[in-house]
C-alpha distance (Angstrom), angle and dihedral (degrees) to the residues before:
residue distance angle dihedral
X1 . . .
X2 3.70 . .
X3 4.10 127.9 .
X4 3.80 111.0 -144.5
X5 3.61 126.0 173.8
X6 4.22 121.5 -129.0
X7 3.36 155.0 146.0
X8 3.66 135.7 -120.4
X9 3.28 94.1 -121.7
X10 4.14 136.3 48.4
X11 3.68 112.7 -115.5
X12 3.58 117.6 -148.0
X13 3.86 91.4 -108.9
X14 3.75 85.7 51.4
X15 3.33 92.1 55.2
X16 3.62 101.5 42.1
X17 3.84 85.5 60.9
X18 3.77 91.6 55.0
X19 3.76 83.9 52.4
X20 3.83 92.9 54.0
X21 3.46 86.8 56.7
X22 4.24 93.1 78.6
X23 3.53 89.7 -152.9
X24 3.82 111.9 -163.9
X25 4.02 113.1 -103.4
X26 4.05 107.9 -92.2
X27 3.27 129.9 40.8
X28 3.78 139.0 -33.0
X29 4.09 138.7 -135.5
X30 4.20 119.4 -155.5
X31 4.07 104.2 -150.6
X32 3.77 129.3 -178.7
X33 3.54 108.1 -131.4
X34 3.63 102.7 -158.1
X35 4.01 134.4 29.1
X36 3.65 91.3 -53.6
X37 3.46 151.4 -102.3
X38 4.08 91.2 89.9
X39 4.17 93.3 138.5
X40 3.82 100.4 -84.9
X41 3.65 83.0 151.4
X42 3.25 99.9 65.6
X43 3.58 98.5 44.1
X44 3.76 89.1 53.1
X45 3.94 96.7 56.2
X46 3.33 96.5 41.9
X47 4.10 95.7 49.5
X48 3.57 92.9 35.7
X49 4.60 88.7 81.4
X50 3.50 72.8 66.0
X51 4.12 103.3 62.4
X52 3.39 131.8 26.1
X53 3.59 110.6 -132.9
X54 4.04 124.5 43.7
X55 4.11 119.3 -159.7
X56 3.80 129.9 -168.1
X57 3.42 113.7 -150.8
X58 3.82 116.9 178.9
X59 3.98 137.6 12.3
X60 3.85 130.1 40.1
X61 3.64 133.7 -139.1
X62 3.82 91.1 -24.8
X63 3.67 84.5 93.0
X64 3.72 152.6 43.6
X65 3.80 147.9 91.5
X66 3.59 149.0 -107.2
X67 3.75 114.8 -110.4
X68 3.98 119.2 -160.9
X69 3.76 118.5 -153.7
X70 3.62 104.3 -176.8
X71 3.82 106.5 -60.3
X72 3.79 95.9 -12.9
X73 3.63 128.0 84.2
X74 4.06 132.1 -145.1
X75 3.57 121.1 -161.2
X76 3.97 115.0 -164.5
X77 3.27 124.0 -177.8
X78 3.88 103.7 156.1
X79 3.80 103.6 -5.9
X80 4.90 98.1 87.9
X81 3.85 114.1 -113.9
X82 4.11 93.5 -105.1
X83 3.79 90.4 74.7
X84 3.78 79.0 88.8
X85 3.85 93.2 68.6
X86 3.54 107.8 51.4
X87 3.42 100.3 -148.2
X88 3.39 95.5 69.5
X89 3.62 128.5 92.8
X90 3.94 110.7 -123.7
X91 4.01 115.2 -147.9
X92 4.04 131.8 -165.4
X93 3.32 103.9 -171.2
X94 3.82 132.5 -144.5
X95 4.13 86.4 -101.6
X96 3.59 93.7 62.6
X97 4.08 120.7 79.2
X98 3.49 117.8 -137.2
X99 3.58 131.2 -129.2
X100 3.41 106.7 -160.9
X101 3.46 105.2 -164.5
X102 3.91 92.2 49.7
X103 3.42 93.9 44.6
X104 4.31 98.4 54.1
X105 4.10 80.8 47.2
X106 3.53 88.9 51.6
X107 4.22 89.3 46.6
X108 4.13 94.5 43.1
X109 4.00 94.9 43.1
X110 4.31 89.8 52.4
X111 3.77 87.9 44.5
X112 3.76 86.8 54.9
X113 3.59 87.8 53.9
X114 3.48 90.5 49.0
X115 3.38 102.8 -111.7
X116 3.80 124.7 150.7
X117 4.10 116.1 -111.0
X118 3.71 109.4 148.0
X119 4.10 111.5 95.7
X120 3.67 89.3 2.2
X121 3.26 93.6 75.0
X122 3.89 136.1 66.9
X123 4.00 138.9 175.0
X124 3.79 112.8 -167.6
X125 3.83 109.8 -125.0
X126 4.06 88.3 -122.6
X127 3.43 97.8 69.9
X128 3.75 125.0 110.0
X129 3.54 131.6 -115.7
X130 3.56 130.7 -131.8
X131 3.76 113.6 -134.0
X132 4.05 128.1 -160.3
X133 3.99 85.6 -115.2
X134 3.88 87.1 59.3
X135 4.18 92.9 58.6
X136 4.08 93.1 35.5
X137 4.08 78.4 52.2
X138 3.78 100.4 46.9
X139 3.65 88.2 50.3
X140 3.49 95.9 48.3
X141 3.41 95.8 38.5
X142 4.15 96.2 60.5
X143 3.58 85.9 38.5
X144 3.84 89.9 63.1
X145 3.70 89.5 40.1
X146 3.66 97.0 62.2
X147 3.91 93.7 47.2
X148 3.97 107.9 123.2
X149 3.95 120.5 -107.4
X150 3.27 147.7 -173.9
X151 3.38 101.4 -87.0
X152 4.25 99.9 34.8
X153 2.86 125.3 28.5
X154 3.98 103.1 -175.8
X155 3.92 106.8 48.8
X156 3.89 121.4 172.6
X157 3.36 126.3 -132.3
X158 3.88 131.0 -118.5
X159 3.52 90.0 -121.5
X160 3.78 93.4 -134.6
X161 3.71 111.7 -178.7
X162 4.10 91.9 -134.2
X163 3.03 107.7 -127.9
X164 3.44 94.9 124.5
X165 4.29 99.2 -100.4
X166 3.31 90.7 133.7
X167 3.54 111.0 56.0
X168 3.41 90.7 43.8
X169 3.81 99.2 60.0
X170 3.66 79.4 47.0
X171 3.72 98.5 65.1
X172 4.10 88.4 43.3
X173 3.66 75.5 66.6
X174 3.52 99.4 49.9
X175 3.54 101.5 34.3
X176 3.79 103.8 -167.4
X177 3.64 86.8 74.5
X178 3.60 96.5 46.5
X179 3.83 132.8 112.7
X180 3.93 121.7 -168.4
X181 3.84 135.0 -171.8
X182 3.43 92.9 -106.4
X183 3.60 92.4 59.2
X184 4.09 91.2 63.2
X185 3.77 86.9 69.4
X186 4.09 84.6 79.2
X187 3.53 116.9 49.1
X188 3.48 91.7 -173.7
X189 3.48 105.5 47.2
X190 4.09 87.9 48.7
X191 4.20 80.2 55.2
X192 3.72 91.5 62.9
X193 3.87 94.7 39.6
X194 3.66 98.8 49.8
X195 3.84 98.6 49.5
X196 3.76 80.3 59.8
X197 3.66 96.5 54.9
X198 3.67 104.9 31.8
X199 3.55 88.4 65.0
X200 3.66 89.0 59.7
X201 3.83 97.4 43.2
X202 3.71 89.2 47.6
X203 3.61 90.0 57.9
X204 3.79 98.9 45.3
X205 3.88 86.6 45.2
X206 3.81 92.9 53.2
X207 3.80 90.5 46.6
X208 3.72 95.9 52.8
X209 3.65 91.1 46.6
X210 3.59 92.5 58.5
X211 3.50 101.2 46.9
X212 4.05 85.2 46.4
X213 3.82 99.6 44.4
X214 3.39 85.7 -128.4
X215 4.20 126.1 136.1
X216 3.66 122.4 -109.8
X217 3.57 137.0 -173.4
X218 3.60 118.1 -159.6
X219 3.98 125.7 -121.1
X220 4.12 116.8 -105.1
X221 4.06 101.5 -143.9
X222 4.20 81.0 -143.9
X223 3.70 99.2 44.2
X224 3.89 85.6 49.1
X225 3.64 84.4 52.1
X226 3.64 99.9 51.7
X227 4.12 88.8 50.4
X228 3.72 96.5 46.5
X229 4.07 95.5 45.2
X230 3.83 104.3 70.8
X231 3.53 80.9 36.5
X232 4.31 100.7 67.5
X233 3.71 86.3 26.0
X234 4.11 78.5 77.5
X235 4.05 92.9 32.1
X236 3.95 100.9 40.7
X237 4.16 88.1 73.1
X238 3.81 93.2 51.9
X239 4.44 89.8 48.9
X240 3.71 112.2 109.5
X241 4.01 143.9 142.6
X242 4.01 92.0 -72.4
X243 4.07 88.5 -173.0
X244 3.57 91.7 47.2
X245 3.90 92.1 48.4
X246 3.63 98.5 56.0
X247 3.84 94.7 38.1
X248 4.41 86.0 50.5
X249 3.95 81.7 54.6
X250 3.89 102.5 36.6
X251 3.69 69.6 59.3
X252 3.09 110.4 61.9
X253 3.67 90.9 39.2
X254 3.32 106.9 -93.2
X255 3.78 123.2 148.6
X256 3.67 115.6 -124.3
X257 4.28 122.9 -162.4
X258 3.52 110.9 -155.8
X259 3.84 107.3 -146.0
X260 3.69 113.9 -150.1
X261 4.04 134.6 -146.3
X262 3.66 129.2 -129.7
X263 4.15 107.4 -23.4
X264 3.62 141.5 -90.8
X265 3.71 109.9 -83.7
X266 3.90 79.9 55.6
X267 3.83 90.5 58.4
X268 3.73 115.6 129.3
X269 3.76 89.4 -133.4
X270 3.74 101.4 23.2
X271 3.50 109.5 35.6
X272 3.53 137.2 73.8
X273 3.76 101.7 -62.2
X274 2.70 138.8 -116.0
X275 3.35 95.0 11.4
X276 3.45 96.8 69.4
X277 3.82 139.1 95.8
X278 3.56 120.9 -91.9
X279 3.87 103.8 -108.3
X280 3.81 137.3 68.7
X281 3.51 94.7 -94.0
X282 3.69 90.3 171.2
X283 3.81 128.1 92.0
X284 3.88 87.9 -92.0
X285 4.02 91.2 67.9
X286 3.59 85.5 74.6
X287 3.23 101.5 80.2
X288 4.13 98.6 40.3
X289 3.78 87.3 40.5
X290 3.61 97.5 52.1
X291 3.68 111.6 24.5
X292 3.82 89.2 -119.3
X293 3.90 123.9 134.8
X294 4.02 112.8 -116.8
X295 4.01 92.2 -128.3
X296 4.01 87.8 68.9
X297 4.10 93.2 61.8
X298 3.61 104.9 69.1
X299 3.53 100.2 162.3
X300 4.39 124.8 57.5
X301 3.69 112.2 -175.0
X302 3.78 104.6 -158.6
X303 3.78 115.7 -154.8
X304 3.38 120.6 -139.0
X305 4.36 133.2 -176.8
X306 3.88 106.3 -140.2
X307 4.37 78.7 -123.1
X308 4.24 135.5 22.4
X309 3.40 126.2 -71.3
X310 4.20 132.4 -179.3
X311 3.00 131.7 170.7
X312 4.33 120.9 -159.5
X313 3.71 125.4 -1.4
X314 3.77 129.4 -20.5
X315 4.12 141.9 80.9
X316 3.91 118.2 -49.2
X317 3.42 105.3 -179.4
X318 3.75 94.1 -175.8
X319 3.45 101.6 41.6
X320 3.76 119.6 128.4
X321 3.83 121.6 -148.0
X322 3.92 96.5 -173.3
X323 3.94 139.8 76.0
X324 3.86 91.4 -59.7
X325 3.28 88.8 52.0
X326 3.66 95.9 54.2
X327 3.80 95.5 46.5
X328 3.80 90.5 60.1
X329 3.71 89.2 50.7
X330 3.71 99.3 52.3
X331 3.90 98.7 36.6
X332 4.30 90.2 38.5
X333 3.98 78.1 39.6
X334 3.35 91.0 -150.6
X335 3.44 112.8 -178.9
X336 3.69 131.8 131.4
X337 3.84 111.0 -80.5
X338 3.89 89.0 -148.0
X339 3.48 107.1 24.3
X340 3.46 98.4 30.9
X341 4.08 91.5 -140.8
X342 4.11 109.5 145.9
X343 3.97 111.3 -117.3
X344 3.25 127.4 -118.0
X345 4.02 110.7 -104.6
X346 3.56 132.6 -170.2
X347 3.74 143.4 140.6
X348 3.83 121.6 -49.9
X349 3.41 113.2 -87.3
X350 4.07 115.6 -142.0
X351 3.53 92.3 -173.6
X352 3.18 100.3 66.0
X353 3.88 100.9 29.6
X354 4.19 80.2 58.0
X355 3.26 95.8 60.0
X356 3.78 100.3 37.7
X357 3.95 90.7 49.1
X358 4.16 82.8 60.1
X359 3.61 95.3 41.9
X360 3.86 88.6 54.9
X361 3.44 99.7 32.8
X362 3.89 94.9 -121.7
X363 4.02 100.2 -158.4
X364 4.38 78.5 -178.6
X365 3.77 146.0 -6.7
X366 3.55 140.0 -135.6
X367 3.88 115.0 -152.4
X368 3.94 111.7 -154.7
X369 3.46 137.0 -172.9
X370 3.86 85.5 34.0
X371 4.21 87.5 144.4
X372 4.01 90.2 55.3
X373 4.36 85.2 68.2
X374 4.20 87.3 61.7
X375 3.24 122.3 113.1
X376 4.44 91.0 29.4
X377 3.84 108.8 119.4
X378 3.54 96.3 -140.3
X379 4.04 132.2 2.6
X380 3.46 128.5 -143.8
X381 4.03 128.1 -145.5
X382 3.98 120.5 -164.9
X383 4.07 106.3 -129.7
X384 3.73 100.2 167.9
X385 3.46 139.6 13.0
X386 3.59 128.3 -125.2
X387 4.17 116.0 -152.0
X388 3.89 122.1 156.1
X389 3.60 97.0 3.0
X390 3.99 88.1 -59.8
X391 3.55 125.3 114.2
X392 4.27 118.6 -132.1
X393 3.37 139.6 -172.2
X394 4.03 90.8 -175.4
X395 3.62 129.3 97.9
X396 4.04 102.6 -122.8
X397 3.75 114.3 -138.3
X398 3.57 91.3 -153.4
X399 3.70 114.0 96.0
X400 3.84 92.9 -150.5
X401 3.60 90.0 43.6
X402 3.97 94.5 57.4
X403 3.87 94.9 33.3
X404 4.32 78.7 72.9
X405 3.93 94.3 45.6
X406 3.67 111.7 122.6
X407 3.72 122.5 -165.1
X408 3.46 122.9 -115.3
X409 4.08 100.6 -156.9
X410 4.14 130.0 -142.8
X411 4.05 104.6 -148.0
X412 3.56 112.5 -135.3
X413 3.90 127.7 -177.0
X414 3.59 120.8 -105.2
X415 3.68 130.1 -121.9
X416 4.04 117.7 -133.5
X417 3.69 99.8 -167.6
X418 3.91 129.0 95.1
X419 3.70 103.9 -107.9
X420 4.05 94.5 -171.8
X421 3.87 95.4 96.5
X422 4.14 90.6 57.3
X423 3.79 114.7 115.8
X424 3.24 94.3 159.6
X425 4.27 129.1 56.6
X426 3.86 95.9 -134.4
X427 3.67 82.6 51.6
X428 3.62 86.5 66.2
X429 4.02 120.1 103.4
X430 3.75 112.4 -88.2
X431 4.01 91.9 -115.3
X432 3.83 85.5 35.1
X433 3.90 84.8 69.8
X434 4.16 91.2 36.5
X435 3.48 84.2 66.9
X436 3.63 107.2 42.6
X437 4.14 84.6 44.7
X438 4.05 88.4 51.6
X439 3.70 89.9 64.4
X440 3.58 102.4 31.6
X441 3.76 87.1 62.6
X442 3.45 97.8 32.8
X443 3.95 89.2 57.7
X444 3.81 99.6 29.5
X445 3.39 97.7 -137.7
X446 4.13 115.9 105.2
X447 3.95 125.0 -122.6
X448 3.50 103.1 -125.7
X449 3.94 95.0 179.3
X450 3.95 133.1 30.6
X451 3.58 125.2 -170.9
X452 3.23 127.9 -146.9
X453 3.80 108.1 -179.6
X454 3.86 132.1 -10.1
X455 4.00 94.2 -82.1
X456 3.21 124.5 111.3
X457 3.93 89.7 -133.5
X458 3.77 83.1 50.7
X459 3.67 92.0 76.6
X460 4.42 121.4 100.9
X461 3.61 113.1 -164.4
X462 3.60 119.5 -171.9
């Protein structure tokens, strides 16, 4: 969860960067593409002056950032960055599941900041909703996983956040077990359905628990009621047609920006299962997620840190466990918003940004944190990959396969200077720009934006 810092309203420098941008005429997609937290949010807010609807199309509450308008602070974890500008429309698509606790806190703690959210915002009827059984079943679930066996006896976690994401794709899949938003428009109805499925949950539950040693208390169909009624009484106004919305204002000729979840090499298809999240998190989950044909989004903004990030289990080839890799933490701070559990960081990997810009299409990046490599002496980029004495420039799909990968490292010089004062990209240091023009070339895609702090007005477009 990144912090990024804004203002309600686009100045006319702000929007003369968006301008400089020479987006393509249609529609445009904002797509992490690494394992996250790369500063999609504040991408998003600042192009969103730019368009006037914004659309999330994958995840839940397993992501979000803080947004600071001068002194105040907005965190968003479900609710899409343009809720700040209330002239723009505000979309959860049917690709997104719903935690509907999270998301009413979300709604009352903006009002009390006296932010608009009435009209201006939607949730299409055909998204899911995440029950309390789903987050007593991630837990429970990856507790159970990581039990010892006969055959392993040290098993890593998924690293699943918990907050029941999982599970809830899950029943999508499954269907009979599912619950949607359009179902909380009859109370009744949802009566019948979920003393069909809590049955089933509660057995599942009490299963896991077992084979985890773990407590469980089982759902009451009437006590789940009772939470979940006040609950869509808030959520049932805001339930519409979210395909039909954004094809009434693609339309009219509205521009849409389709604000992605989590990032590619997290993608449930794409990404480096199974540790992974359980949406398309890539630019292709657009389409699924929103009901909106891929010939309409002509632009894909691929973010990019200036280094590696993960967060959770999984291979890192690049990933530095040393004093280098301790500086990035602490100057990148990167440590989880809500869990407060430091990142793994490392050099960037190529590789993998190569074949994550193809998978989403990237038509340009924007490299952040590019001030948090000053100060390093020399950087190092991973161009190949070394596993079983062979070298690769591939991206294995194999899990095993890439846990082996080595990195075979491009040296770099460093740049000394504080880069946090640039507005302007010939401003940049000289090996400041040798490094940005390394991987433009080497990916052959061009970085149209580089941040160089988490202010708006720290932001150089070219």
């Amino acid at each position: 969860m990144a912090t990024t810092t804004s203002s309600a309203a686009p100045s006319a420098e702000v929007q003369d960067m968006i301008d400089r941008l020479n987006l393509k005429p249609g529609h445009a997609a904002v797509v992490g593409l690494q394992w996250g937290d790369e500063g999609k949010g504040k991408v998003v807010d600042l192009l969103t002056a730019g368009f006037d609807v914004v659309a999330r199309y994958n995840g839940g509450a397993n992501a979000g950032h803080t947004v600071c308008v001068g002194d105040k602070k907005y965190a968003l974890h479900l609710i899409p960055s343009g809720i700040l500008y209330p002239d723009k429309l505000n979309v959860l698509g049917n690709g997104v599941v719903i935690d509907p606790e999270q998301v009413v806190k979300e709604i009352t703690g903006l009002r009390a900041q006296e932010l608009k959210l009435d009209d201006n915002f939607v949730i299409s009827d055909r998204a899911h909703v995440v029950m309390p059984y789903h987050k007593a079943q991630d837990a429970l679930q990856e507790a159970a996983y990581v039990m010892p066996n006969a055959l392993d006896q040290t098993i890593e976690g998924i690293g699943t956040t918990g907050r029941g994401i999982g599970p809830c794709y899950a029943d999508k899949a499954l269907r009979s077990t599912a619950v949607r938003m359009s179902d909380l428009k009859d109370f009744d109805e949802l009566k019948h359905k979920l003393h069909r499925i809590v049955p089933i949950k509660n057995a599942t539950l009490a299963a896991l628990a077992q084979y985890a040693n773990e407590a469980f208390t089982p759902i009451n169909v009437d006590e789940l009621l009772a939470w979940l009624k006040p609950l869509a009484e808030q959520l049932v106004p805001h339930l519409t047609d979210g395909a039909g919305v954004l094809h009434d204002r693609i339309q009219k000729g509205d521009r849409i920006l389709f604000e992605g979840a989590n990032a590619t090499l997290l993608d449930i298809d794409h990404g480096t299962y199974p540790y992974v999240t359980s949406s398309n998190c890539s630019s292709l989950g657009v389409h699924t997620g929103t009901g909106v044909a891929g010939h309409h989004v002509t632009n894909v903004i691929g973010i990019v840190k200036a280094y590696q990030t993960r967060v959770g289990g999984g291979p890192m080839p690049t990933q530095l466990d040393d004093e280098t890799g301790e500086r990035i933490r602490q100057v990148g701070r990167e440590f989880g918003t809500t869990t407060g559990r430091p990142r793994r960081t490392g050099w960037l990997d190529l590789v993998a940004l190569k074949y994550t810009a193809t998978v989403s299409g990237a038509t340009g990046m924007a490299i952040m944190l590019l001030d948090v490599l000053a100060g390093l002496p020399k950087l190092k980029v991973c161009t190949a990959y070394e596993i079983d004495g062979q070298r690769t420039t591939n991206f294995p799909a194999d899990i095993g396969v890439f846990s082996k990968a080595k990195p075979v490292y491009e040296t770099l010089p460093g740049f000394p200077e504080d880069v946090t004062e640039c507005t302007d990209y010939d401003q940049l240091p000289e090996a400041a720009r040798g490094y940005l023009k390394f991987v433009e070339d080497f990916l052959g895609v061009p970085i149209v934006m580089v941040s160089v702090g988490p202010k708006r007005s720290q932001s150089i477009f070219r």
